[in-house]
C-alpha positions as CSV (number, residue, x, y, z in Angstrom):
1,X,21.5,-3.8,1.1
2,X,20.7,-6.5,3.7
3,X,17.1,-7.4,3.8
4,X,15.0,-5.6,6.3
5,X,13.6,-7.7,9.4
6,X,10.3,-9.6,9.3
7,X,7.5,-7.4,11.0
8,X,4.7,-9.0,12.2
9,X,0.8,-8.4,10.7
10,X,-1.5,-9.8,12.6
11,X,-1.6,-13.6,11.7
12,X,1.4,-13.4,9.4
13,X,5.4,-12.6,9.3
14,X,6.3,-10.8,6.8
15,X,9.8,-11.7,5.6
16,X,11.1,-9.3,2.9
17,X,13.9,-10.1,0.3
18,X,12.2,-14.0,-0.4
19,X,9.3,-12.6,-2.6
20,X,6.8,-10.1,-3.5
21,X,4.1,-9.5,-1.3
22,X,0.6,-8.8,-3.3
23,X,-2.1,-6.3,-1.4
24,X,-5.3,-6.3,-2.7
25,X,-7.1,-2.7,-2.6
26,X,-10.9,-3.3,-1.4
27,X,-12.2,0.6,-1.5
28,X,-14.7,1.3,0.2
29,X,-15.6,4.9,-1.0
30,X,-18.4,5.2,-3.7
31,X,-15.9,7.7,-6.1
32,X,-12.7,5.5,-6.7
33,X,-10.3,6.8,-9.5
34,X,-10.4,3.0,-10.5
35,X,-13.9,2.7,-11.0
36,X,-13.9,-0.2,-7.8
37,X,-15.6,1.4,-5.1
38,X,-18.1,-0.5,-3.3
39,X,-19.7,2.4,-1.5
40,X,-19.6,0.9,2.1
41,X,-21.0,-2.5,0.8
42,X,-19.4,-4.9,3.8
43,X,-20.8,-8.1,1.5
44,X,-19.5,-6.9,-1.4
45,X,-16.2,-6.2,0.5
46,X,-16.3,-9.8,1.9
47,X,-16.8,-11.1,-1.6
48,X,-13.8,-9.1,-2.9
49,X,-11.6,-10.5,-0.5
50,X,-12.6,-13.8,-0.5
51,X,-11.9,-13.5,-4.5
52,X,-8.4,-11.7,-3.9
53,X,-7.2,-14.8,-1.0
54,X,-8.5,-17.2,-3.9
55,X,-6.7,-15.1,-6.7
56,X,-3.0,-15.0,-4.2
57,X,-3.7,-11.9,-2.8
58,X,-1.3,-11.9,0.5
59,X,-2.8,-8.5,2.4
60,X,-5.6,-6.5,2.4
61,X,-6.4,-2.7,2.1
62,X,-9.3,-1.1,3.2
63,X,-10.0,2.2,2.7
64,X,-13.2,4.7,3.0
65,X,-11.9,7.8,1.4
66,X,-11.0,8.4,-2.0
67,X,-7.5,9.8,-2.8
68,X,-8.5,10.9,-6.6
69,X,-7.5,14.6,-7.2
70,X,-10.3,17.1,-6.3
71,X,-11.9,14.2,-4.0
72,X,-13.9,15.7,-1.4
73,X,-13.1,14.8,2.1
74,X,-15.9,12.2,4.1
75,X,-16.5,12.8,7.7
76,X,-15.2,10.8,10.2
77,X,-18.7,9.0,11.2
78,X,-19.2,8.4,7.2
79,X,-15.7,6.9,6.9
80,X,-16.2,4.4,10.0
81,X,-19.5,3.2,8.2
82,X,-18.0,2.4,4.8
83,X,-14.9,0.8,6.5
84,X,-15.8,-1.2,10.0
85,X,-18.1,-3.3,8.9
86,X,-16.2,-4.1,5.7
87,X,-13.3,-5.2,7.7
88,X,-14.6,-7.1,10.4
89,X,-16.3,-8.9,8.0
90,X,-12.7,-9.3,6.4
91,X,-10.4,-10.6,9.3
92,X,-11.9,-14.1,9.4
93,X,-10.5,-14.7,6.2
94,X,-7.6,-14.9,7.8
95,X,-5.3,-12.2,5.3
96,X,-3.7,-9.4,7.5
97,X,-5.8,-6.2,7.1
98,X,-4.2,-3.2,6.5
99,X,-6.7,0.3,7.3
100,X,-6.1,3.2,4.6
101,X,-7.0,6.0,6.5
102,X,-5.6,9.7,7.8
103,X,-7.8,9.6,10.8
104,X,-6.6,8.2,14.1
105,X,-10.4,7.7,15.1
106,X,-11.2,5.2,12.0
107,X,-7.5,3.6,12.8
108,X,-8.4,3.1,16.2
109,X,-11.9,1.5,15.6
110,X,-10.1,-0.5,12.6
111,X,-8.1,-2.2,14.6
112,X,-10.3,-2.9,17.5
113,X,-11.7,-4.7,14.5
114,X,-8.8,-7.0,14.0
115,X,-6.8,-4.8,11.3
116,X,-3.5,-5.1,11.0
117,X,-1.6,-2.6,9.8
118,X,-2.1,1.6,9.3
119,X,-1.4,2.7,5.8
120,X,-1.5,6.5,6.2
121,X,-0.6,8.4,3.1
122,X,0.0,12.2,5.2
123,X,2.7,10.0,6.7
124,X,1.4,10.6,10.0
125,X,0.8,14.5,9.4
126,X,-3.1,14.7,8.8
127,X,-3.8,14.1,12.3
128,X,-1.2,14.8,15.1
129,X,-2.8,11.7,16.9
130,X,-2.1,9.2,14.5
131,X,1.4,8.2,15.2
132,X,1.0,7.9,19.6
133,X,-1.7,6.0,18.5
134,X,0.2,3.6,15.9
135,X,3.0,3.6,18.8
136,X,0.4,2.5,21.4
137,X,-1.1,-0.2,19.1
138,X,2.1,-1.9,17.9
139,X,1.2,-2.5,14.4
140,X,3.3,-1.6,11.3
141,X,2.4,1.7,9.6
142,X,2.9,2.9,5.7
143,X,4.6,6.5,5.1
144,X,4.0,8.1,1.9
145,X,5.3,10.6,0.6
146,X,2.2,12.7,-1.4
147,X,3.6,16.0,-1.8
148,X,3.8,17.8,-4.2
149,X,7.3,17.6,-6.5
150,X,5.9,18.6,-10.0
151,X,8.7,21.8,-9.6
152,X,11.2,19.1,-7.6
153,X,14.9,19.3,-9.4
154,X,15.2,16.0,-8.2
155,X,12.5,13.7,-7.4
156,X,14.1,10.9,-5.6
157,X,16.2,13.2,-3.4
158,X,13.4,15.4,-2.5
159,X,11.2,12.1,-1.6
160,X,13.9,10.1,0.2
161,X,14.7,13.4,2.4
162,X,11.1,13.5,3.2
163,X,10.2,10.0,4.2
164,X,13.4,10.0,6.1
165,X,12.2,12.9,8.0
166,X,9.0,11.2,8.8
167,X,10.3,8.0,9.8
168,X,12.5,10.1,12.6
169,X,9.1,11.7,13.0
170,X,7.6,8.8,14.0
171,X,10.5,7.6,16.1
172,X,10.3,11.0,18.0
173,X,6.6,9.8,19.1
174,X,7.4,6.2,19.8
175,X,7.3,4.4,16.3
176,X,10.2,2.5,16.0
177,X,11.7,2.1,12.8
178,X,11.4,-1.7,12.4
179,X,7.6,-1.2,12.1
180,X,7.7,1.0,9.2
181,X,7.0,0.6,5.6
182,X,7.8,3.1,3.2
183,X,5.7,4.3,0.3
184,X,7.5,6.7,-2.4
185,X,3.7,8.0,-3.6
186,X,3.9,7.3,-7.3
187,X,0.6,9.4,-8.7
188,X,0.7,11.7,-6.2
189,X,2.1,15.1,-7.0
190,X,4.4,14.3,-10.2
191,X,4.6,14.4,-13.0
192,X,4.6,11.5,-15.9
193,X,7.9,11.9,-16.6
194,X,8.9,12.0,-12.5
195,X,6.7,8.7,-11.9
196,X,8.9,7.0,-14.6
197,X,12.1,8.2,-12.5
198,X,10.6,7.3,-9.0
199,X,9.9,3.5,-10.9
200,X,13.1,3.8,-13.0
201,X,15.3,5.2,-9.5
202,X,13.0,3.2,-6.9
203,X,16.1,1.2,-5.4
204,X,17.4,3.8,-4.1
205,X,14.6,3.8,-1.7
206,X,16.2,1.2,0.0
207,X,19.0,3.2,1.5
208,X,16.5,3.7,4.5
209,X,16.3,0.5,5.3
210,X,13.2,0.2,5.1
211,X,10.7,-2.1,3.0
212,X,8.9,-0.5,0.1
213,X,5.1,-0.6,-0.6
214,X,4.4,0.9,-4.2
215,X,0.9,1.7,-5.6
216,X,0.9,1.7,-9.4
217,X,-2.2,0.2,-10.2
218,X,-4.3,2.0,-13.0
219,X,-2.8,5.4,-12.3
220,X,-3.4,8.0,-14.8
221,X,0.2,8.4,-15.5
222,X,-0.5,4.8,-17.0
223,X,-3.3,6.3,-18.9
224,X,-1.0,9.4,-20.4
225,X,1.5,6.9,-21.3
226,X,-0.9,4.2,-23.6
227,X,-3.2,6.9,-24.0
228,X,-5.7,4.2,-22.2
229,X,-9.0,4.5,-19.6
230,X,-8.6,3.1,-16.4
231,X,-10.4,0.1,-17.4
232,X,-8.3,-0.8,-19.9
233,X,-4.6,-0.5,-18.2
234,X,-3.9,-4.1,-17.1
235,X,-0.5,-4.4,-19.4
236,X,0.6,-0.8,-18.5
237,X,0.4,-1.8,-14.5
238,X,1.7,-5.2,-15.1
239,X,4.9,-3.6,-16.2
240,X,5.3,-1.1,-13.9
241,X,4.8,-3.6,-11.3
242,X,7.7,-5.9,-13.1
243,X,10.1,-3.0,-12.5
244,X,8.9,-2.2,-9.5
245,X,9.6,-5.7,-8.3
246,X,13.2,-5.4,-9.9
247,X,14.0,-2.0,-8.8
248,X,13.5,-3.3,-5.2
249,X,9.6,-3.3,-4.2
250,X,8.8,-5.8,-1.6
251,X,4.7,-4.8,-1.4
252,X,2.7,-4.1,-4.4
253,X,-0.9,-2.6,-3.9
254,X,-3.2,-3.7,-6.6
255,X,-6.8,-3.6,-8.1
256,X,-6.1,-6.9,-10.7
257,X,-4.9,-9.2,-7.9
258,X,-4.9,-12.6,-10.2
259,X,-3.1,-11.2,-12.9
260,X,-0.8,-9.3,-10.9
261,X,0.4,-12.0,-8.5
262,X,1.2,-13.9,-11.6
263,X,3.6,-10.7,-12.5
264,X,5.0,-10.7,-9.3
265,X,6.0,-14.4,-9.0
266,X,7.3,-14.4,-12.2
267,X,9.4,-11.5,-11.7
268,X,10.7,-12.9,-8.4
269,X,11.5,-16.1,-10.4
270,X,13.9,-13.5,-12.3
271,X,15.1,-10.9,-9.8
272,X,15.0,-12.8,-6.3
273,X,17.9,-14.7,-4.7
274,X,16.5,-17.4,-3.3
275,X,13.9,-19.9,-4.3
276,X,10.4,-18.5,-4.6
277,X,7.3,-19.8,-3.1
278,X,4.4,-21.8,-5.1
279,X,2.2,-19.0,-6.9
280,X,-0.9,-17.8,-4.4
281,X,1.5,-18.8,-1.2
282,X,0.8,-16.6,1.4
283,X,3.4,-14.9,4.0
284,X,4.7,-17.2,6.6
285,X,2.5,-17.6,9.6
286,X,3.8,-17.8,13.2
């Protein structure tokens, strides 16, 4: 399939099919999975991100509310403290910021604060005012699919009939489809053995014509797999990254952003087309 069109992120174009794109995760929330949080720390957020642009890192995603199983959800007011400052703290490091959030009240206030991008993983369900607000703004949004599949048949069908439906959702409220990214939600509501096939089946993705964002990093089906703690799962995401890059991912969101952007331009030295760009390059700016 035909690469997808650029869409714009605040200072850059992003121009899928040339090469990997690398987003750093910078979470916010004091009870990351990953061990990562920063507990609404806006220094410690700046310091991460200057690290990640150093390390390649070609987005950012900023997120105040933990997506672990069992994780408790924040009010509003407490996920606009951990996030705001963090981000406009961010933006003058000139990476697009993307805001991870299921609230159109912290989206809106994130990108009065120079985000870039919504990465909603309810796919515009978890608050009925998220999408006329994406549609207002103009920015590109993330759909994931997190449901739960664990009884699914067949995984890739049931998740490819889903994020089709919400990409027609967000058409019906004024999204159109050239802003969207999709997100098939490995670690969320499957199995081991189903996270394999969305990696193993994840080209098949592209028959929305869509890009794909996929979030392997440290996720615990890595952990079952190598029998590994979180800290200790750099190899196991580092190949699921490498298959996700040749199975047709065109974002990768990440914790290890050095060691990771290495994966990804070697893989795009193997899987790509066309020449790829000098390692740490950053998407083309307009």
């Amino acid at each position: 399939m035909a690469a997808s069109e650029p869409i714009r992120c605040g200072p850059a174009l992003l121009q899928w099919g040339r090469r990997t794109f690398v987003m750093g995760i910078v979470n916010m929330a004091p009870d990351s999975f990953a061990g990562d949080g920063l507990a609404g720390d806006a220094s410690a957020a700046e310091a991460r991100g200057r690290a990640f642009r150093e390390e390649g890192a070609d987005l950012l995603d900023v997120g105040g509310q933990s997506t672990r199983p069992g994780a408790p959800r924040v009010p509003v007011e407490e996920e606009l403290r951990r996030t705001i400052p963090a981000i406009r703290r961010l933006v003058p490091l000139g990476l697009p910021i993307s805001v991870d959030t299921c609230s159109s009240v912290v989206a809106a206030a994130a990108l009065d604060a120079g985000a870039a991008m919504v990465n909603d993983i309810s796919a515009l369900r978890a608050d009925p005012a998220m999408g006329p607000l994406v549609a207002r703004a103009g920015v590109p949004v993330v759909l994931m699919d997190r449901d739960d599949r664990t009884a699914a048949d067949d995984v890739m069908r049931d998740t490819i009939g889903f994020l089709r439906s919400r990409i027609a959702a967000a058409a019906a409220v004024g999204i159109p489809a050239a802003r969207i990214i999709v997100d098939p939600g490995y670690g969320f509501g499957l199995t081991v053995a189903q996270n394999m096939a969305i990696l193993r089946r994840l080209r098949e993705l592209t028959v929305l014509g869509r890009p794909i964002l996929i979030g392997t990093s440290r996720k615990g089906s890595i952990g079952k797999v190598l029998n590994l703690p979180v800290h200790e799962r750099l190899e196991g995401t580092a190949a699921t990254v490498a298959i996700a890059i040749a199975n047709g991912a065109d974002i990768v969101r990440v914790h290890d952003v050095r060691a990771m952007v290495r994966v990804a331009r070697m893989a795009d030295a193997v899987v790509r087309s066309g020449p790829t760009e000098r390692s740490g390059g950053r998407p083309h700016s307009a």
